[in-house]
C-alpha positions in Angstrom: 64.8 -36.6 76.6 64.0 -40.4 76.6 61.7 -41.6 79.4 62.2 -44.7 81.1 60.0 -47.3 79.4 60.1 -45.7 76.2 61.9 -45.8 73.0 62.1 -41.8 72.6 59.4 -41.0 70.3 57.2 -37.8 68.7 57.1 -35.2 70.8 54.1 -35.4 72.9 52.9 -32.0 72.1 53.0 -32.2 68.8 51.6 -35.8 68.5 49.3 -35.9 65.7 47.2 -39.4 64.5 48.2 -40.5 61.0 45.8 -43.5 60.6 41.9 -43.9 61.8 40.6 -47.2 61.3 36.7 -47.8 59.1 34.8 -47.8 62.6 36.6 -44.5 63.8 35.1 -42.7 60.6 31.9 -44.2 61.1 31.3 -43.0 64.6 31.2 -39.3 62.6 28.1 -39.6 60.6 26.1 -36.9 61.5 25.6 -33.5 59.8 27.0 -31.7 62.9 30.2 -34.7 62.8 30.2 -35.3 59.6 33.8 -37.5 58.1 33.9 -39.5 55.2 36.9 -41.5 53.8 38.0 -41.9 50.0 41.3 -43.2 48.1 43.0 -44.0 51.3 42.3 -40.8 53.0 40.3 -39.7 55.6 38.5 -35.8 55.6 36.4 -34.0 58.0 33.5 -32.4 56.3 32.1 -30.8 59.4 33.0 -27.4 58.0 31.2 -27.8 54.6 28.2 -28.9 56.3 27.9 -26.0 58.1 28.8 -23.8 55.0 26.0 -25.2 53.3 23.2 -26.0 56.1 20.0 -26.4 54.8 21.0 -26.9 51.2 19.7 -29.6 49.0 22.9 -30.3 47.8 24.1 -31.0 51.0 22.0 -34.4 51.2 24.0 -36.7 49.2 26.8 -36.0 50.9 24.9 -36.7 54.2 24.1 -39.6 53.5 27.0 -41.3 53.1 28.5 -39.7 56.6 31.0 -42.1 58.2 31.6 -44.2 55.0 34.0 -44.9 52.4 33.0 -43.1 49.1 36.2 -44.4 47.1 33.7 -45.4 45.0 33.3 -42.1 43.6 36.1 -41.6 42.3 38.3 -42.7 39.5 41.5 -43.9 41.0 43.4 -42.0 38.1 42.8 -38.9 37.8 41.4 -38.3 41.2 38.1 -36.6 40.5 34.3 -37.8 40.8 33.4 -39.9 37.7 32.4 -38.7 34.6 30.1 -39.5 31.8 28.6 -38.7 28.7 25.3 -37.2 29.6 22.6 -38.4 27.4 20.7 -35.2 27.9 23.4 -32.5 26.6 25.9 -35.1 25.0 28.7 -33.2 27.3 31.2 -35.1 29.8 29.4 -34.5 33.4 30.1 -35.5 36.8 28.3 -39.2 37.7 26.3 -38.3 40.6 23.7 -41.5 41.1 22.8 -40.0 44.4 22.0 -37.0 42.7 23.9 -33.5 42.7 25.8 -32.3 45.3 27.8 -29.4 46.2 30.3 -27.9 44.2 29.2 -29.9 40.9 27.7 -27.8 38.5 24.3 -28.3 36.7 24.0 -30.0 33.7 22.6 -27.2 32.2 23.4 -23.2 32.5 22.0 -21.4 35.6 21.8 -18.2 36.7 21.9 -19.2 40.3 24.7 -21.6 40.1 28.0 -19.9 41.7 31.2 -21.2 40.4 33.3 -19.0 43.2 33.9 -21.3 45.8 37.6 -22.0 45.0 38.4 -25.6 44.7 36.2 -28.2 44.8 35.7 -29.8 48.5 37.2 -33.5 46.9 40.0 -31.6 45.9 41.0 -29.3 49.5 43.7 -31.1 51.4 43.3 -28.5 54.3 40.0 -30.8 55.1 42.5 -34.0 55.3 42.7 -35.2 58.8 44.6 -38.8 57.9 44.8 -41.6 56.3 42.0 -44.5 56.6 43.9 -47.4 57.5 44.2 -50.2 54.9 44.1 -53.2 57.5 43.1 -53.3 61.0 43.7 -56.0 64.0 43.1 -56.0 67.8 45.4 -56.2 70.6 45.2 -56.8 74.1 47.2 -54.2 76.5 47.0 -56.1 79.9 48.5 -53.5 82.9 50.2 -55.7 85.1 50.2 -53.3 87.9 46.6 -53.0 88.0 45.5 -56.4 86.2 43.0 -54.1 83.8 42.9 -55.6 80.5 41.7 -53.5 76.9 41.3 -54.7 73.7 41.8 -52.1 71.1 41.6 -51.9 67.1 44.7 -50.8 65.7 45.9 -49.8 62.1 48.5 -52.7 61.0 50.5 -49.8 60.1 50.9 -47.8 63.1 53.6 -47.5 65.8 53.4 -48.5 68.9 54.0 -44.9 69.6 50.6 -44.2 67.8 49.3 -47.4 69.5 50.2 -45.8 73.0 48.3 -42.7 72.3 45.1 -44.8 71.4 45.7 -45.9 75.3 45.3 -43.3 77.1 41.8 -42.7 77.6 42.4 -46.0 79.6 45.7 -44.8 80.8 47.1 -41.5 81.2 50.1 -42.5 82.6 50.6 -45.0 80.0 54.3 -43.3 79.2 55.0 -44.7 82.8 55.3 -48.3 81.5 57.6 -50.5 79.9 55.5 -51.9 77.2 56.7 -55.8 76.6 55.7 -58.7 74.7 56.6 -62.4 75.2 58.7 -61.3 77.7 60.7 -58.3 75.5 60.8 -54.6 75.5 59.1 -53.0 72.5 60.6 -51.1 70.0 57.7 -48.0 70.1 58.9 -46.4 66.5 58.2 -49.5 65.2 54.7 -51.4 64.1 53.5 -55.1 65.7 54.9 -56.5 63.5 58.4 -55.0 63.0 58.4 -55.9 66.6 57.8 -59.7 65.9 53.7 -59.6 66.7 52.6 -61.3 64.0 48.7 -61.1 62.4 48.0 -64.5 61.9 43.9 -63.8 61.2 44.0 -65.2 57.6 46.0 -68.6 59.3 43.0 -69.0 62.0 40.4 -68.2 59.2 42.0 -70.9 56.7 42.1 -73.4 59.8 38.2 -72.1 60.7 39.0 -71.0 64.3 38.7 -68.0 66.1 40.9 -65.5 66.1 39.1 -63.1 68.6 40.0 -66.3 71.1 44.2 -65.6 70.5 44.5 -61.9 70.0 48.2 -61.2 71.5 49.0 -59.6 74.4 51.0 -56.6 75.0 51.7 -56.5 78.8 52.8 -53.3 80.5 55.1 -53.3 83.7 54.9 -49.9 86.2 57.8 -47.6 86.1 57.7 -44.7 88.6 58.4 -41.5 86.4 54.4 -41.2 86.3 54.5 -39.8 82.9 51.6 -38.0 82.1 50.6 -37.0 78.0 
């Protein structure tokens, strides 16, 4: 069923993020919290943490809680880097941080396990999204109540995904027609499929502020009081 306002979108139930902007991931950097992002994805590592409390192999990954480790990784094949270690003369992991879990020893050890399945870099079921590429903020201005939020936004994202970032704000923000310059929005669609353009690089050449003209998206009161 379409409700008033609203382009009919996702089910509400089964809404489910796709995109977590850079500051998201970062705001999970503890051992108990613990997210990283790599090659466009973001995971949560929370359960491996806990699998492998108080193990020294568990530190490097620690430290880099919140952050993008693309770095890591070669982009081709997927994996953590390789090279020829100068020790054994074999292809190893690179690990400048030092060893972490599930990457074997250089050399053979009766303790080392090799049971654990797949690798953590390589387990999907730890995916939670994708890290979003390029981020902007937007004003949501309610009309009824004259707040006004600025949020971060993936450039990528609906303004069905955009909505659902509201509603700590809002709960009832399913209740508005959501409008710019005048214009209902299309909410399957992105800012700028629905004509908001990001014009940061323009103010950047021209050496002005951006933060000083971030559009506004302004939202007028229906009376369903739509609640997700």
């Amino acid at each position: 069923m379409r409700r008033r306002g609203l382009v009919a979108g996702p089910n509400f139930e089964s809404f489910q993020r796709r995109f977590f902007t850079p500051a998201e991931v970062a705001e999970h950097n503890q051992c108990e919290d613990l997210w990283v992002s790599y090659l466009g994805y973001v995971y949560n590592l929370t359960p491996l943490a806990e699998l492998y409390k108080g193990n020294l192999l568990l530190k490097p990954i620690v430290e880099v809680a919140g952050q993008d480790i693309s770095h890591w990784f070669d982009p081709k094949t997927k994996d953590i880097r390789k090279h020829i270690d100068p020790m054994t003369g074999c292809l190893k992991y690179r690990t400048p941080r030092g060893r972490f879990v599930h990457v074997p020893p250089q050399l053979p050890r009766s303790d080392w396990a090799n049971d654990f399945g797949k690798p953590w870099w390589k387990r999907i079921d730890y995916r939670v999204g994708q890290l979003s590429p390029k981020t902007r903020n937007i004003r949501i201005i309610n009309t009824l109540t004259s707040q006004e939020h600025t949020l971060e936004v993936g450039a990528l994202e609906s303004m069905w995904e955009i909505l659902h970032r509201y509603l700590p704000y809002n709960a009832h923000a399913a209740s508005y027609t959501w409008k710019y310059e005048g214009k209902p929005l299309i909410m399957e669609q992105t800012l700028e499929e629905n004509g908001i353009q990001d014009e940061e690089e323009e103010f950047d050449l021209l050496n002005m502020d951006g933060t000083l003209h971030t559009p506004a998206i302004l939202l007028y009161f229906n009376d369903d009081l739509t609640q997700l």
